[in-house]
C-alpha positions in Angstrom: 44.1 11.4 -31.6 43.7 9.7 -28.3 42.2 12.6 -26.8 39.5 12.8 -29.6 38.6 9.6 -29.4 38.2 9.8 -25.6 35.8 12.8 -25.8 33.9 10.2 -29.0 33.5 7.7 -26.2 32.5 10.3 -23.5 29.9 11.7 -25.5 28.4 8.1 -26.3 28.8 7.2 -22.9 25.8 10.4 -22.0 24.1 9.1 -24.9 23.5 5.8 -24.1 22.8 6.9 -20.8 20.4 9.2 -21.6 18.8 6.9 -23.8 19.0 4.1 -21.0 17.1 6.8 -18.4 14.1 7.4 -21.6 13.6 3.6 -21.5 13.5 3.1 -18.1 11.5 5.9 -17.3 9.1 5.1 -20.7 8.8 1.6 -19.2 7.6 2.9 -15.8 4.6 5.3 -16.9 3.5 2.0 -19.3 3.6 0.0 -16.2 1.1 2.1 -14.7 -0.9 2.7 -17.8 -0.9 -0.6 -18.9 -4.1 0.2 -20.1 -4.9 3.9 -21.1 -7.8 4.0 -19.1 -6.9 1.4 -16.5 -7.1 4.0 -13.7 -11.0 5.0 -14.7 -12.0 1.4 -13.5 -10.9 2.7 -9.5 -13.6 4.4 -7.5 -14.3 5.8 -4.2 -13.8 3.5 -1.4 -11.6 0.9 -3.3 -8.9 -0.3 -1.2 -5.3 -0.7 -3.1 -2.2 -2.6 -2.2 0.8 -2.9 -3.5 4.2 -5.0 -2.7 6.9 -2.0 -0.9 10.2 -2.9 -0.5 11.7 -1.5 3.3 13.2 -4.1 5.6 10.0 -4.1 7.7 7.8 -4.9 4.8 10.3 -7.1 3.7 9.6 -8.8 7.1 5.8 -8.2 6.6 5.4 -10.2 3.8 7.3 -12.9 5.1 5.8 -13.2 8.8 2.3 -13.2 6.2 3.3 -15.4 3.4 2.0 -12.4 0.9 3.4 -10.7 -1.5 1.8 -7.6 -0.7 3.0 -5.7 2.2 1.4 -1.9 2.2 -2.4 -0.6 1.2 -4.8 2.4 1.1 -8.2 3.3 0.9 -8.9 5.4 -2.7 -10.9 8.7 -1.9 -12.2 10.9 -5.1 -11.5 14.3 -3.9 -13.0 17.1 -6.6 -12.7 14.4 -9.4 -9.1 13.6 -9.0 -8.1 10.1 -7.0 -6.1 9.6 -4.1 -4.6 7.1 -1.7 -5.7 7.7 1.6 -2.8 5.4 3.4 -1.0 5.4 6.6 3.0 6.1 6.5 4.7 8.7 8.4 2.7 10.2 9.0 -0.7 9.9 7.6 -1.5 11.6 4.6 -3.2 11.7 1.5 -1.3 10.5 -1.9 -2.0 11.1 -5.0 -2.9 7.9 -7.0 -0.7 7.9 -9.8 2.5 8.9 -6.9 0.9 6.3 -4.9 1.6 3.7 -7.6 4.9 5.0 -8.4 6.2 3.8 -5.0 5.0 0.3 -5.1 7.8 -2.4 -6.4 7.2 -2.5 -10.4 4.6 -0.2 -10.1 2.4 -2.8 -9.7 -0.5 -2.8 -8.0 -3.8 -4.6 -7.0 -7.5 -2.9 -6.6 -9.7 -4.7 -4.4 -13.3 -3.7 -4.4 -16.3 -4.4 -1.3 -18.8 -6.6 -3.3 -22.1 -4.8 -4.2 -20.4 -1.6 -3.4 -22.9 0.6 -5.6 -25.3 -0.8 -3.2 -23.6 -0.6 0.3 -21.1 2.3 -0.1 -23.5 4.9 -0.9 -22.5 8.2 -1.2 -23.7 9.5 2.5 -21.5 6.1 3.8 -18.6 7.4 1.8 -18.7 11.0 3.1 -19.2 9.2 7.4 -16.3 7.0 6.6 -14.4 10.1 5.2 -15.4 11.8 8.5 -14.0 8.9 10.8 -10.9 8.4 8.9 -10.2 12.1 9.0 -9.1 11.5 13.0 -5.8 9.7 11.8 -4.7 12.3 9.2 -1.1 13.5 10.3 -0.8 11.0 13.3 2.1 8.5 13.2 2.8 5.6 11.8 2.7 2.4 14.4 6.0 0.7 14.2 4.7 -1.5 17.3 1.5 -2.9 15.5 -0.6 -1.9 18.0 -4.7 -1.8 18.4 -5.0 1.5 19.3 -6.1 4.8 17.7 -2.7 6.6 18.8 -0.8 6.2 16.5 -1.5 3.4 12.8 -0.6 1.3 10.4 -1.8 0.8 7.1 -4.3 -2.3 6.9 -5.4 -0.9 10.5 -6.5 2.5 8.8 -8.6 0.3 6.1 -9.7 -1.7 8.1 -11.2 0.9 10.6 -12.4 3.6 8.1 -14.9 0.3 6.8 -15.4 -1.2 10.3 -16.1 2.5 11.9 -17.5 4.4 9.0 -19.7 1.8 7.0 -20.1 -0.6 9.8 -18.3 -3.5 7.5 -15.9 -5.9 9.0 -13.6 -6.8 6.0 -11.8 -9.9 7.9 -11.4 -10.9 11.3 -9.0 -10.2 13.4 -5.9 -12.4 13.9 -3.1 -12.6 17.3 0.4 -11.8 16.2 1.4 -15.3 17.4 -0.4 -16.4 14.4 1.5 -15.3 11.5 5.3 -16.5 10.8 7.2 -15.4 13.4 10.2 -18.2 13.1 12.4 -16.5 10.1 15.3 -14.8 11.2 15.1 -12.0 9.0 10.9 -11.4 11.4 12.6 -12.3 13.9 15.6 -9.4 14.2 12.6 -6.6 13.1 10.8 -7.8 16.6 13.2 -8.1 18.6 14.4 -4.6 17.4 10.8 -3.4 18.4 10.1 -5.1 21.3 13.8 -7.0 22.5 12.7 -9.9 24.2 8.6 -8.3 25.5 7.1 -9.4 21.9 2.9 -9.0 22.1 2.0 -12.1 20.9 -1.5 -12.1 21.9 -2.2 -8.8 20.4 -4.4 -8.2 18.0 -3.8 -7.2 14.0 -4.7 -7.1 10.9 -2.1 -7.3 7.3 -3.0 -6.5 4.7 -2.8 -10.1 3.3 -6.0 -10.7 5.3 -7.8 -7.8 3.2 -6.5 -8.9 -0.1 -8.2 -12.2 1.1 -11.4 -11.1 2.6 -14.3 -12.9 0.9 -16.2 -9.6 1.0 -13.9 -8.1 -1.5 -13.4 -8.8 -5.1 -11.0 -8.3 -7.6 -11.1 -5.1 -9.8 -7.7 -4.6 -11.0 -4.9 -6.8 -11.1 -1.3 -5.6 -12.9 1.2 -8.2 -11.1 
């Protein structure tokens, strides 16, 4: 008797599970399609952030006061969308993967005001063509304003400043952002030990998300 009713609660035990993992992963694929058709809003040249949850970008959006901590340029690519977004390396993501990564799956689309007007199809296709010089190369754990390696606010902000000639947001010194809480502090002393850039120059992607160039397209948090 004791042995059937072990092998009863064993096989409710997978059946709650299973229905648990149905839920949870029913509950992510609404999160991104909150809206059916949400996704048809994005177009070419969009730039998309989202709030990722690694120690650094932990550290990211604290030194920034920002919630969001990671972001890519959107490319159309044969009628299918991508993220065009520097990690390690690189690389070109597939949108819907793209969002999948982001904490809650939410995400926030950011669009260059009048952009039917200024991101014309040729200025699309030249700031393809200079962005195409950073596919595969690494990331920059060191923040650094250089095209040897880069990070991802860098990447968008280059691809718009060196492909359409558009200057999303100026350009801040690292010894402006919140450098005092312990948890910044340990990720730059990691990097640097006690040699930290301060004058050098960055760009988060908190600045983007606040550019008064940009406006607001889609917003899911």
């Amino acid at each position: 008797m004791i042995e059937i009713n072990m092998k009863k609660v064993y096989i409710a035990f997978i059946v709650i599970l299973l229905t648990a993992f149905y839920f949870i992963s029913n509950a992510r694929e609404t999160s991104i399609y909150k809206n059916p058709h949400v996704l048809e809003k994005i177009q070419d040249g969009d730039i998309i952030f989202q709030t990722s949850e690694s120690r650094q970008c932990e550290a990211v959006r604290i030194a920034t006061n920002s919630k969001f901590s990671h972001c890519g340029i959107i490319y159309e690519i044969k009628g299918e969308k991508y993220v065009y977004e520097a990690v390690q390396p690189v690389k070109i993501t597939p949108l819907k993967e793209w969002i999948s990564h982001g904490k809650g799956n939410n995400y926030l689309v950011k669009r260059l005001k009048n952009a039917n007007t200024l991101l014309k199809p040729d200025i699309l296709e030249k700031m393809k063509s200079y962005g195409s010089q950073f596919k595969n190369k690494d990331y920059d754990l060191y923040f650094e304003w250089s095209d040897d390696k880069i990070y991802c606010s860098e990447l968008v902000w280059k691809i718009y400043k060196n492909g359409a000639n558009i200057e999303l947001c100026k350009l801040e010194s690292l010894k402006n952002f919140n450098l005092n809480n312990p948890k910044v502090k340990a990720i730059l002393v990691e990097r640097y030990g006690n040699k930290i850039p301060l004058e050098e120059q960055v760009v988060a992607p908190s600045q983007l998300v606040d550019s008064p160039i940009l406006e607001t397209v889609i917003d899911t948090y």
